[in-house]
C-alpha positions in Angstrom: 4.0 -130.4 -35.1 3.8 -128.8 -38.3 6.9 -130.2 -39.5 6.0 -133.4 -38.6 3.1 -133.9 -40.5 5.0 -132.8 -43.6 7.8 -135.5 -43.0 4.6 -137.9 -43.0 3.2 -136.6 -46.2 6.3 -136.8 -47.8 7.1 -140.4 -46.5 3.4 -141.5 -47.8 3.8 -140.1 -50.8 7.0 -141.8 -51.5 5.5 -145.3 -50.5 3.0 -145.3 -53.0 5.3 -143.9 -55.4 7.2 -147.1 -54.9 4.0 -149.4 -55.1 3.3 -147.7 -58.2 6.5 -148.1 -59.5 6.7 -152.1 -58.7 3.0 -153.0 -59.9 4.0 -151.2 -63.1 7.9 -153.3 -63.0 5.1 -155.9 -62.5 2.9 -155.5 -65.1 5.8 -154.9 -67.8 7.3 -157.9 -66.6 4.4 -160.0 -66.9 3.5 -158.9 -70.5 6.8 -159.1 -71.7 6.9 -162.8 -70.3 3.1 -163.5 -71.6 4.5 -161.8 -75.2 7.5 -164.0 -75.3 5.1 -167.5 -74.1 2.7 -166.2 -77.1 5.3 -165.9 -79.6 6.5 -169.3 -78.6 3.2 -171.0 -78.7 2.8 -169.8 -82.2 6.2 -171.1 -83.4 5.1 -174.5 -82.2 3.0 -175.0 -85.0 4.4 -176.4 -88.1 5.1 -175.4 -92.1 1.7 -175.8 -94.1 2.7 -177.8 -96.6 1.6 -176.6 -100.5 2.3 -178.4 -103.5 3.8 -176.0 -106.0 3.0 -173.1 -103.9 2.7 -170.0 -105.7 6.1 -167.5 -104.9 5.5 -163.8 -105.5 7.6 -161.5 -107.7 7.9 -157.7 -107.9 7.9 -155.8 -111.1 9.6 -152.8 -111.8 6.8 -150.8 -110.0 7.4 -152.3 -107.3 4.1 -154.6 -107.3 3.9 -157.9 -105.7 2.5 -160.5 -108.2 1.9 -163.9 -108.3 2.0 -166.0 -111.9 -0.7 -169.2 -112.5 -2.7 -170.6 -115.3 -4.4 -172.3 -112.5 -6.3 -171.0 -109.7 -5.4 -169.0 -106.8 -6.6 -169.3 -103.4 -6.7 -166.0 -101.0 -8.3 -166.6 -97.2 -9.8 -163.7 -95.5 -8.9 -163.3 -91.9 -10.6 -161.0 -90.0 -10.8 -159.0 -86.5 -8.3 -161.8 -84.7 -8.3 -158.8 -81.8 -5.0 -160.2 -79.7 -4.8 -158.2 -76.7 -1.2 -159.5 -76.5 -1.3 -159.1 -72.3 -0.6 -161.0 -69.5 -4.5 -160.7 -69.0 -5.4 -162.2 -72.3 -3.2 -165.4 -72.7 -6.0 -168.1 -73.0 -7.8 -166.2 -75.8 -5.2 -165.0 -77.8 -3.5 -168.9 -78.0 -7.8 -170.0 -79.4 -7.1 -167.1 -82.2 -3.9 -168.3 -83.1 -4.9 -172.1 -82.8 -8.2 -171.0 -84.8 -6.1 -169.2 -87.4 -3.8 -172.2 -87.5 -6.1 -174.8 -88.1 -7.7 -173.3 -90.8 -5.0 -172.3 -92.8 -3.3 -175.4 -92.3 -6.6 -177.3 -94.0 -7.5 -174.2 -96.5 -3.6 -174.1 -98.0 -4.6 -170.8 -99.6 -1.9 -169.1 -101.9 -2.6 -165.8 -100.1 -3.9 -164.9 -96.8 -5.7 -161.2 -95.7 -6.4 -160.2 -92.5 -8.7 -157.1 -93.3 -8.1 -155.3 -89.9 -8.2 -155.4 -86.0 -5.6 -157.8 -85.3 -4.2 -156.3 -82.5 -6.1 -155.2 -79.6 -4.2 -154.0 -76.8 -7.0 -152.3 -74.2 -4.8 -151.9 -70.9 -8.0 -152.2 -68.6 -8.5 -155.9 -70.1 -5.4 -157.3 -72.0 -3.1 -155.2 -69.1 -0.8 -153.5 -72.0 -1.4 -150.3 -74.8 1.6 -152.2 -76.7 -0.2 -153.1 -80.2 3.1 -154.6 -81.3 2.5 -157.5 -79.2 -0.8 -158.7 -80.7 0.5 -158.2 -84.2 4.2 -159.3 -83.6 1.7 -162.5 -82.6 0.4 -162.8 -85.8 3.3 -162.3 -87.9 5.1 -165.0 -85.9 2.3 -167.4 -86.7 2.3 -167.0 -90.5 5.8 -166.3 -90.9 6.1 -170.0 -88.9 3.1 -171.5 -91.1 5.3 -170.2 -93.9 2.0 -169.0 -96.3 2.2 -165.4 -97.9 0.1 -163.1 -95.9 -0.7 -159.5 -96.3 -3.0 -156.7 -93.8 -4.9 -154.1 -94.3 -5.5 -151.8 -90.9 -8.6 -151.8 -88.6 -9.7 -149.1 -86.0 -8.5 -150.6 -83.2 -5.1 -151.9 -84.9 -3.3 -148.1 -83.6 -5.6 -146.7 -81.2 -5.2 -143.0 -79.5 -3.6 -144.9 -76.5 -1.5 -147.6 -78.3 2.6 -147.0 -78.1 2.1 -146.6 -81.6 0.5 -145.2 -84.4 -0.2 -146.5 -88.0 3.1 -145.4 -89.6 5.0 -147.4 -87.2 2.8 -150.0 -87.6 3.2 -150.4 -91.2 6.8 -149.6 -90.9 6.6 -153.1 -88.2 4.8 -154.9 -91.3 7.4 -154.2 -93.8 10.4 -155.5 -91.7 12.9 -157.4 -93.9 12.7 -160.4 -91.5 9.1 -161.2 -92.2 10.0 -163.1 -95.8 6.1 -164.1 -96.1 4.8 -160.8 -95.8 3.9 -158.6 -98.7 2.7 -156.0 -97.1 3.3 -152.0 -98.7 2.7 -148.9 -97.4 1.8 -147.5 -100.2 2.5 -144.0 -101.7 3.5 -141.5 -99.6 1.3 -138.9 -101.0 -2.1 -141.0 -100.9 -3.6 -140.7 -97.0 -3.4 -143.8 -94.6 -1.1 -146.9 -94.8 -1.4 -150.0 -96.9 -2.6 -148.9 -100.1 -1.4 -151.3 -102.4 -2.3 -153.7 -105.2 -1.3 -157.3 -105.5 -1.8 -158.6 -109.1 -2.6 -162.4 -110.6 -1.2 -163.0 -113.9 -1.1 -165.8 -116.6 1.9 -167.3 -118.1 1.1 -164.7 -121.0 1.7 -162.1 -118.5 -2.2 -161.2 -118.7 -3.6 -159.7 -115.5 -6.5 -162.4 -114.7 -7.4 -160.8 -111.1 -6.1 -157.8 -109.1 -5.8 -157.5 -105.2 -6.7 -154.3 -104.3 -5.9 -153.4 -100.7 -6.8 -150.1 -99.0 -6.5 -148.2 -95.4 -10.2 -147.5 -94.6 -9.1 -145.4 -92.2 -10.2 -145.4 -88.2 -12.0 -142.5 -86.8 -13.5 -139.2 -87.9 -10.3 -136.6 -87.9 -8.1 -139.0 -85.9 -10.3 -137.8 -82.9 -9.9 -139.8 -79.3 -14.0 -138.2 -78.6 -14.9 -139.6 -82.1 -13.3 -143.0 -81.6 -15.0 -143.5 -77.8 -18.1 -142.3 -80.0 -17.4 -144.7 -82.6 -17.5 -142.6 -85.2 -15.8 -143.9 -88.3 -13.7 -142.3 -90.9 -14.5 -143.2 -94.8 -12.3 -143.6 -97.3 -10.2 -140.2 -98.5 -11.1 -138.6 -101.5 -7.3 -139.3 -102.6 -7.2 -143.0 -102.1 -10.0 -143.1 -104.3 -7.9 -141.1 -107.3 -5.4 -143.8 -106.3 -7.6 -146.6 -106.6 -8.6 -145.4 -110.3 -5.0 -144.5 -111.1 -4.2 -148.1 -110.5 -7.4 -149.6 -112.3 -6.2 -147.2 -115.8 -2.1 -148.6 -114.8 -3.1 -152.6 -115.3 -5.7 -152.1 -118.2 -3.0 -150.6 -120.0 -0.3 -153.2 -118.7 -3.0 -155.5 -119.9 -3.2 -154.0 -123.4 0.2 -154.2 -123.7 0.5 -158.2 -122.8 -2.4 -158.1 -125.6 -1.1 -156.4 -128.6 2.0 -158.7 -128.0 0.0 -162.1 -128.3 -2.4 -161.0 -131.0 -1.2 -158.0 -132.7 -3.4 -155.8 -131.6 -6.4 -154.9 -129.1 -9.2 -156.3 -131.2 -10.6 -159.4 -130.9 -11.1 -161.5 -127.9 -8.5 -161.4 -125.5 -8.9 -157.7 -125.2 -12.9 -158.3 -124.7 -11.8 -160.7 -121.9 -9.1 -158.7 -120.1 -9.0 -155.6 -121.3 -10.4 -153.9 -118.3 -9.0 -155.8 -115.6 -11.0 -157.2 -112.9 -10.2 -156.7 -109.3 -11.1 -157.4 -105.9 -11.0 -155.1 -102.9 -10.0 -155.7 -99.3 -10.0 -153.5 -96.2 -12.0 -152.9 -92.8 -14.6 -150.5 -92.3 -18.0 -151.2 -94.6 -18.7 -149.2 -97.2 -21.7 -146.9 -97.0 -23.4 -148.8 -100.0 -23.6 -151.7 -97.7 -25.8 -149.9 -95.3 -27.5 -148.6 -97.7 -28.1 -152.0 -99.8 -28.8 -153.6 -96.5 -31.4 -151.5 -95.7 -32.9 -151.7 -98.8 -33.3 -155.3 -98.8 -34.7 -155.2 -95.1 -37.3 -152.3 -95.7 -38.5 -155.1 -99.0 -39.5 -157.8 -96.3 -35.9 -159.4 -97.1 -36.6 -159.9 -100.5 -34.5 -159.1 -103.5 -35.1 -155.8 -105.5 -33.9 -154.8 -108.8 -30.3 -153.8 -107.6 -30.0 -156.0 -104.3 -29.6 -160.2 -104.9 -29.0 -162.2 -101.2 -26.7 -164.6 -101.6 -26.1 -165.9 -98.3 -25.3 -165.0 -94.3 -26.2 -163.0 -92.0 -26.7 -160.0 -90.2 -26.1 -160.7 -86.9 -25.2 -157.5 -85.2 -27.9 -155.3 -82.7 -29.0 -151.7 -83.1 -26.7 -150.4 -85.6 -26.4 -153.5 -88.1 -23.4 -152.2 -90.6 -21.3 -150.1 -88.6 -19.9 -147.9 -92.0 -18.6 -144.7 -92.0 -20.7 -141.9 -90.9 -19.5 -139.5 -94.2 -19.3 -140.4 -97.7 -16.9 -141.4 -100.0 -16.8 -142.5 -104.0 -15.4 -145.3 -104.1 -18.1 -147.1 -105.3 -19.1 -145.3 -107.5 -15.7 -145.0 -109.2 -16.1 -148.8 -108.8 -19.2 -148.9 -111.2 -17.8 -146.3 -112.9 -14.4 -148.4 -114.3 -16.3 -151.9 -114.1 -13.1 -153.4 -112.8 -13.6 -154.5 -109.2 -16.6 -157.3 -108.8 -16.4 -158.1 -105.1 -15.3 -156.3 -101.9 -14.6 -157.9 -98.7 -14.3 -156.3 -95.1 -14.8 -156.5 -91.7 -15.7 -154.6 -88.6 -19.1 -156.0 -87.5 -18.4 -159.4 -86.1 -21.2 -161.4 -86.1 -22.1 -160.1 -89.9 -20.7 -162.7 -92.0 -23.6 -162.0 -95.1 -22.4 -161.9 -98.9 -24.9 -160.3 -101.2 -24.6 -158.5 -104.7 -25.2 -154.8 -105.4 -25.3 -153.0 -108.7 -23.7 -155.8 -110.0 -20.6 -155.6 -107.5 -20.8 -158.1 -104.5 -20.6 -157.2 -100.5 -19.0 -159.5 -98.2 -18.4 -159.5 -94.8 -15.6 -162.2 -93.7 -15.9 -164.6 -90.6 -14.1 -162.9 -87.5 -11.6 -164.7 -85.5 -12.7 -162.7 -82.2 -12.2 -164.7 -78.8 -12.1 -161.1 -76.7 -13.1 -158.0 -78.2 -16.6 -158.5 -77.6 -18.0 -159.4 -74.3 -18.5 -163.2 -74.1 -17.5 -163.8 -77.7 -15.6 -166.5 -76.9 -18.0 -168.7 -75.8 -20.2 -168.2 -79.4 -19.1 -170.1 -82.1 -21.3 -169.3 -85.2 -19.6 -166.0 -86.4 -16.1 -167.8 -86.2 -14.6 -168.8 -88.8 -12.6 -167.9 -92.8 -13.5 -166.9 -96.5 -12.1 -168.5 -98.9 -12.2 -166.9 -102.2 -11.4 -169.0 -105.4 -9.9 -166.5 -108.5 -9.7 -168.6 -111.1 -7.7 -168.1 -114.5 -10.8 -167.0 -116.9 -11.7 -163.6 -114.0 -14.2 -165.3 -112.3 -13.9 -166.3 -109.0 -15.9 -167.9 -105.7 -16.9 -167.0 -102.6 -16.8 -170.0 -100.1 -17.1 -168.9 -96.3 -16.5 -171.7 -93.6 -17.3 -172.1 -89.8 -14.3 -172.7 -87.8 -16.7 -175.7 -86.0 -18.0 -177.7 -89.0 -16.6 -180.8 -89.6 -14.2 -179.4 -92.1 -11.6 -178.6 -89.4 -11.9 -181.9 -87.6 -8.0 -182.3 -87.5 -5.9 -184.2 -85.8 -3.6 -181.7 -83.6 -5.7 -178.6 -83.4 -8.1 -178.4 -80.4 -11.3 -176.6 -80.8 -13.0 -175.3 -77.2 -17.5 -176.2 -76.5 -19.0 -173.1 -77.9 -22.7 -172.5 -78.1 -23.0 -171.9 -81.5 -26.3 -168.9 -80.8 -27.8 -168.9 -84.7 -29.4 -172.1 -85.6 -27.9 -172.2 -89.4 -24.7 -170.5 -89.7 -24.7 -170.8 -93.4 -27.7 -169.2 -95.4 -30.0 -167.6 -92.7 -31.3 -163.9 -92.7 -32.3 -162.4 -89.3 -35.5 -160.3 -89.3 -35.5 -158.0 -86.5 
């Protein structure tokens, strides 16, 4: 009898050992097919056409740069979060129709996606394979054929993901993706994708720097940390880094100087001899929360250091979801007077801009149709920043909602969504 009942064990434990084993053949089976469909659909859209578009060179640093006495036109893309499953089909093909539409109208000279463009979470997209979602997105610009570049979000390598942030960079620097600029950056700075992209004049003159930087994920790389959502700041390295790099293209500056006009008085040197910058990555600086809350504890009027310029704050409980340690950056920032403007992401229905200390704060339209619960349905976070550098350092800020009549486009299909804050434009929430 004994005996018996063992044979049955056995046999029941080998029959759902098979049904495990088929619902995972399954499951691979349908992502793979759902990957392939994506990649297809994104393929189908075709080359954004730009009149004299901008090509990119590489010094002997190994920096990308671009060369116009015009202006030059970067997009910000932010938190696309493709799950890249078989479960998330429908809203990954409204990100990369959304994405698409806008760059096909916009015709920037540059386009950053500052984070979160994969989001592979099994129990809703059916797959931990973040390849898919950015593989997705590399296939859409590479077919769109306008330079692009990435900086990394949290959720871009999670703990669970098949794989982690080195890979993922080493995915992003692939030979086959001719439109991509992305770096990795030096080896002995922390995180991946520290790297600077520079716009110069016929004169060779530094007019605006691109500075992108990892802003890291979650407090020591911790799975508790990240379920907490505790975030990582920037390292105290990438920050030596950053001013390394600042002191690098005001002397490459002062150089392309003393050849036009002797030497480093008068006014060229005045005008570019510390060169100005703009920074791009994920996570919000702590200034932000700090600036935010300044401006909210004054009845949402502007102080001596804080000046609203437009957006809003559209995010519950915590509002700016920055890291929960410090870091210097900004105050190195101040410190060199180089970079005027940084832009991130992270907090999807944020979308303010407003100026602190002199240095301005923006958070970029998301993309999101799936990360957040229902998001797909809201329309007045969605959308792209467009930000103008132009050839005397100065430069615009010009953010645009995917469902204004700007994208009404022949060819590009934009679902009903309720669009759940009256003015999407210049409007600041009071709690």
């Amino acid at each position: 009898m004994a005996v018996g009942k063992h044979k049955n064990r056995k046999k029941s434990f080998l029959i759902i050992l098979i049904i495990l084993i088929s619902i995972a053949v399954l499951i691979t089976g349908l992502n793979a097919l759902s990957v392939r469909n994506l990649l297809k659909f994104g393929s189908s859209y075709n080359q954004v056409v730009i009149n004299n578009q901008l090509i990119p060179e590489m010094d002997e640093n190994g920096n990308w740069y671009f060369t116009t006495d015009g202006d030059f036109k970067v997009m910000q893309l932010t938190d696309i979060h493709i799950g890249g499953g078989f479960m998330t089909k429908t809203v990954d093909e409204k990100a990369l129709n959304a994405i698409a539409a806008m760059v096909t109208k916009e015709k920037p000279d540059l386009v950053i996606a500052t984070g979160d463009i994969a989001f592979p979470v099994p129990y809703r997209a059916g797959t931990f394979n973040n390849y898919s979602g950015a593989k997705a997105f590399a296939n859409l610009m590479e077919s769109l054929g306008v330079y692009w570049d990435v900086t990394f979000g949290n959720h871009d390598a999670e703990a669970y993901s098949y794989f982690d942030r080195e890979a993922l960079a080493e995915f992003y620097e692939r030979e086959e993706y001719k439109y991509c600029l992305f770096q990795a950056g030096p080896e002995e700075v922390d995180g991946y994708g520290n790297h600077t992209i520079e716009v110069k004049n016929s004169d060779g003159i530094i007019t605006q720097a691109i500075i992108l930087i990892d802003s890291q994920a979650y407090v020591n790389d911790s799975i508790i940390e990240s379920i907490k959502g505790t975030y990582d700041n920037i390292h105290p390295n990438q920050v030596e880094w950053y001013e390394s790099e600042i002191i690098r293209m005001n002397e490459e500056n002062s150089k392309a100087i003393k050849a036009i006009q002797g030497d480093v008085n008068g006014g060229l040197f005045e005008k570019y001899g510390t060169v100005k910058s703009l920074a791009f990555f994920h996570i919000p600086l702590v200034e932000m929360d700090d600036a935010w809350n300044e401006f909210r504890e004054n009845g949402y009027k502007d102080t001596d250091d804080f000046r609203y310029i437009e957006g809003i704050i559209g995010e519950q409980g915590r509002q700016v979801c920055c890291g929960y340690g410090e870091d210097d950056l900004f105050e190195k920032m101040l410190e060199l007077g180089s970079t005027k403007a940084m832009f991130n992401g992270h907090d999807h229905v944020n979308n303010t801009t407003f100026e602190y200390k002199g240095i301005q704060f923006s958070y970029g339209y998301s993309v999101d149709y799936f990360a957040y619960s229902g998001i797909d349905e809201l329309g007045s976070q969605r959308g792209c920043t467009m930000i103008t550098c132009k050839p005397d350092t100065s430069f615009t800020i010009d953010k645009y909602n995917f469902y204004s009549d700007r994208y009404d486009m022949y060819g590009f299909e934009r679902e009903e969504v309720a669009m759940q804050f009256e003015d999407v434009t210049y409007q600041v929430l009071p709690e």
